[in-house]
Each structure stands twice: as structure tokens, then as C-alpha cells.
N, C-alpha and C positions, 0 to 999 in steps of 0.2 A: 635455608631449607624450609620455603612455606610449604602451607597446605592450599590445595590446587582450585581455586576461588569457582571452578567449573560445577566443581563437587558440593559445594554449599548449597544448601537447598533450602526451603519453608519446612513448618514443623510438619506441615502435610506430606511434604516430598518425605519426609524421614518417616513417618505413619505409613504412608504408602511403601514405603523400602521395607520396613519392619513386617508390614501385612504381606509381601511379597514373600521372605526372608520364613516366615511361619508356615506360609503354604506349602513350599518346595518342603521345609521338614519334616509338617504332619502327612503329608503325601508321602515321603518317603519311606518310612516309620508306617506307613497304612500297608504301602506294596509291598515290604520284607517281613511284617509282620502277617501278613495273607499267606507270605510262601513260607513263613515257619509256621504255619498253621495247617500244612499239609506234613508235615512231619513233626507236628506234636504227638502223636500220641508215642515216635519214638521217644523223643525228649522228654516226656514227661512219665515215661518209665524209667530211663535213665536217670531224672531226678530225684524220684519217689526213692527208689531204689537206696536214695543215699539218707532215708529218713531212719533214724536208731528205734523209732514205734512205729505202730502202726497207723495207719493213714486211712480216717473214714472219709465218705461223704455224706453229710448230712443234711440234704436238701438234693432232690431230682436234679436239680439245675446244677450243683454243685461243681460236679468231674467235666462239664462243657464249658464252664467258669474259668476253671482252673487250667483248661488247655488254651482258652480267651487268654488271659493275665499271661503266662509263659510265652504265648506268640509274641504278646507283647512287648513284653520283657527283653525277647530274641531280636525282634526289627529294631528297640532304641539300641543296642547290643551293635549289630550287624550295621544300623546308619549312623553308628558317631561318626565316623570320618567326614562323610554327609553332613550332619548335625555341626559339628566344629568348625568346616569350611564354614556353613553359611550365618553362622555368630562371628567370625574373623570377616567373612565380607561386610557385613552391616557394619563394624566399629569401624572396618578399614578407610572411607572417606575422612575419620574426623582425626586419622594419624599422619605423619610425615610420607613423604612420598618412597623414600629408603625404608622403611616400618612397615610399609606397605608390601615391598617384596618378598618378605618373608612370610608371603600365605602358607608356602606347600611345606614349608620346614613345618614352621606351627600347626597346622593342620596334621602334618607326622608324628609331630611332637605328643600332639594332643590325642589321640589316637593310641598311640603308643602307652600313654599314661592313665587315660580310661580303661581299654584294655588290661593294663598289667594290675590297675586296681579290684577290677573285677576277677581276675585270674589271681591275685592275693588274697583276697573275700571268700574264693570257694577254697583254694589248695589248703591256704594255711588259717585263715579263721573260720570258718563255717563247724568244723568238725568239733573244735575245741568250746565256743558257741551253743550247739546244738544240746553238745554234753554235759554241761555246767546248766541249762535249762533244765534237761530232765531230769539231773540229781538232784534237783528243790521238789519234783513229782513222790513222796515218799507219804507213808502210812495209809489212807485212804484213796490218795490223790493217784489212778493210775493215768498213765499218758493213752490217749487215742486222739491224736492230733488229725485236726481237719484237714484234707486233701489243699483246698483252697487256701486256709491258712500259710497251711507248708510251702505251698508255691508260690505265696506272696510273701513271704518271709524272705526266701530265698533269692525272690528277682530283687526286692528292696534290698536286701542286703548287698548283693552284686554293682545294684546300678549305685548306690550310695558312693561306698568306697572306689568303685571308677568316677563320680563326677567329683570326691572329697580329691584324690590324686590330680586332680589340676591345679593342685594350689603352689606344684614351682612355678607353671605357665603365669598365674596369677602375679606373683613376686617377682616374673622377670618382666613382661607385663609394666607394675607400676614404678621398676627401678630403669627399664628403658627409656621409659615415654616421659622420665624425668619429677615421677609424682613423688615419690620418697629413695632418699637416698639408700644404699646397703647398711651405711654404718648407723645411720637411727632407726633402721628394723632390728639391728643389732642391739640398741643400744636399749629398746623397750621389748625385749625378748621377751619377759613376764608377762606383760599386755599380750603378748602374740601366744603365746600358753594358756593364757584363759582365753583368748577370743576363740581358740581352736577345742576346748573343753565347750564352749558356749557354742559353736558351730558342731559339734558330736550330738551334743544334747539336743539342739535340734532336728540333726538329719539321722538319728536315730531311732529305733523305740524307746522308752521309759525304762531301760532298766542301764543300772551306773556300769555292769559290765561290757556291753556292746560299745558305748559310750568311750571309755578307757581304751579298746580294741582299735577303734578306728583315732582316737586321739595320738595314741603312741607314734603310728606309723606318720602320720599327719606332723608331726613333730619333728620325727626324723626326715622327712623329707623337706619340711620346712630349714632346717640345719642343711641341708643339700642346697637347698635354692638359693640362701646367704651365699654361699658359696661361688657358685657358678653367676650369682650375680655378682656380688664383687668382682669376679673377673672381667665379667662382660663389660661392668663398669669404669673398671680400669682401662681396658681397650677402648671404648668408646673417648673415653676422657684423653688420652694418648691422642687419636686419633684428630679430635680438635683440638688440641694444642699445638702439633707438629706444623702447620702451614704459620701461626705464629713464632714460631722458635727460625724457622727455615728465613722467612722475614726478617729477624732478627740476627741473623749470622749475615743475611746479605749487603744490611746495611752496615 
């Protein structure tokens, strides 16, 4: 099961793939982002709407800003399917030719788990988030939280935990393609607890509760992908064994 010698390219062919690979993106993410931009100012009532203060703008430019960032927010939203296909086609040359066929699963897959990140980011953390912020606004400190803030808070928080939720894709990913086994992701669980504390810290703001929020579930979904990878790993491993076992019965 080689890789298909047709597909090898110069570092330039893979620059050139990569620069192609980026245009079709940011093109895409421009045109859906143009047409939620003609129904921001629904969406961005709808959003405001879910702020616990009040919501100034404090600069002229401020509320065209703020419906700018949302459209934005709404087109990478609207083109991950877009976005995911065309990061699986640029790695797809340097995998197996079987690896390969599973663009539109992955692609589903991944789609699926951006999405549901995002739709766990607003349902069930944003509220509890929001509220544990403004209970630290006490004695002098009252809250009138900026327009533009609000709405960047809230798209980063969205797209965050949608692009943190690829991390089964991720573990199925390096236990397919043969870079690490299930049972020693298993076996430095603690290592993968902190790297996923260190990766929160990152894709985060600065404060240890958000942080914790998007760790937790990160965790739990990491404990899923063990899972489903061991399986996958076992089938695979069955899989090329069998033609030697069937060998060995004939002889």
C-alpha cells in the first residue's frame, strides 16, 4: 500500500498547492461572510440581546465594527465544511491511497464536530461564562460592556471550542496513519492532560475559568477518541493479519 509516486512533488509544487489550498478558503469565508453581512444587523440583535448588561459603543466606527467581526465570524461558521475539505485535500497526497478515500466521511466528520463545538460554546457555556464575569463587576465596578468587545468575545468563543472539538479527528488521524499507538496515548494520559490545560491556556483568554471550560470537555472527548480509536485499531490490525493466517491454514 504505497504512496502514488505521481503525487510527489518539489517543495515548490506543495507551496504552490498550499497557496492554492488558502485562496479557495479565504475566498470562501469572503463570499459568506459578505452575505452574513447583509443580515447582520438581524444577528447582531439576536446576539446583543443575549448580553446580561448593557452594551455601549464607544467609538463612531464602533457598531459597523462589530457587525464587520460577526459576518465574520458567521462565513468561517458557515465554510468549515469548505475549510476542512480543503486541509484534508492538501495532506491527502502525503497518505495512503485507502486514507485517502475517506475525504467525505472526514470532511462529515469534521464538520459535524466544529459545529457541535460551537453549538456547546453558546447552549451550555457562554451563559454560565458571562455570569461568573460579571459577578467579579461589584462595589464601584459597574458593567457597560463594549458592543465590539461583546461580539468578539463571543465569535472567539464559538470558533474556539469548534476548532478545540477536532481533537478525536486529531487521535484518529495519528493512530491511523500509524504515528502512535492507542495504548501509549493511553499509557501517558497525564502528558495529554496537561498538554490539553496548555493548549486551553492558549486558545483561550487569560482568565483560569474559561480555560478549565473548554479543558473539561476536551478531556472528555479525548477519553472518547481512545476509544473509538482502539477499535479502529483493532480492525485495522485484524484486517492485515487475516491474509497471513488464511496463508497459513493453506499451507
Amino acid at each position: 500500500m504505497a504512496l502514488k509516486s505521481a503525487e510527489e512533488g518539489s517543495f515548490w509544487d506543495h507551496l504552490e498547492e498550499f497557496r492554492k489550498r488558502i485562496f479557495i478558503m479565504i475566498t470562501t469565508v469572503g463570499v459568506l461572510a459578505a452575505i452574513a453581512f447583509f443580515f447582520s444587523r438581524h444577528i447582531t440583535n439576536f446576539i446583543t440581546a443575549t448580553s446580561p448588561c448593557e452594551l455601549v459603543a464607544l467609538a463612531p466606527s464602533e457598531a459597523i465594527s462589530a457587525h464587520l467581526r460577526l459576518s465574520v465570524t458567521a462565513g468561517i461558521l458557515l465554510a468549515s465544511p469548505v475549510l476542512l475539505f480543503q486541509m484534508w485535500r492538501f495532506i491527502a497526497p502525503g497518505l495512503y491511497e485507502t486514507e485517502r478515500k475517506g475525504v467525505i466521511s472526514v470532511t462529515a466528520a469534521g464538520t459535524f464536530l466544529f459545529l457541535g463545538g460551537a453549538a456547546f460554546a453558546w447552549f451550555v457555556m457562554r451563559r454560565p461564562a458571562l455570569l461568573l464575569f460579571q459577578s467579579f463587576e461589584t462595589g464601584n465596578i459597574h458593567g457597560a460592556w463594549s458592543v465590539s468587545a461583546y461580539i468578539g468575545f463571543i465569535g472567539s468563543f464559538l470558533l474556539i471550542f469548534g476548532a478545540a472539538f477536532q481533537l478525536p479527528l486529531a487521535v484518529l488521524f495519528l493512530t491511523k496513519t500509524g504515528i502512535i499507538e492507542p495504548n501509549t496515548l493511553g499509557k501517558y494520559r497525564r502528558h495529554a492532560v496537561v498538554g490539553l490545560l496548555v493548549m486551553a491556556a492558549i486558545l483561550t483568554p487569560p482568565d483560569p475559568l474559561t480555560q478549565v471550560m473548554l479543558a473539561l470537555p476536551l478531556y472528555i472527548l479525548f477519553e472518547i477518541s481512545l476509544v473509538v480509536a482502539r477499535i479502529s485499531f483493532r480492525k485495522t490490525k485484524d484486517t492485515s493479519e487475516k491474509p497471513e493466517m488464511d496463508g497459513d491454514s493453506i499451507v
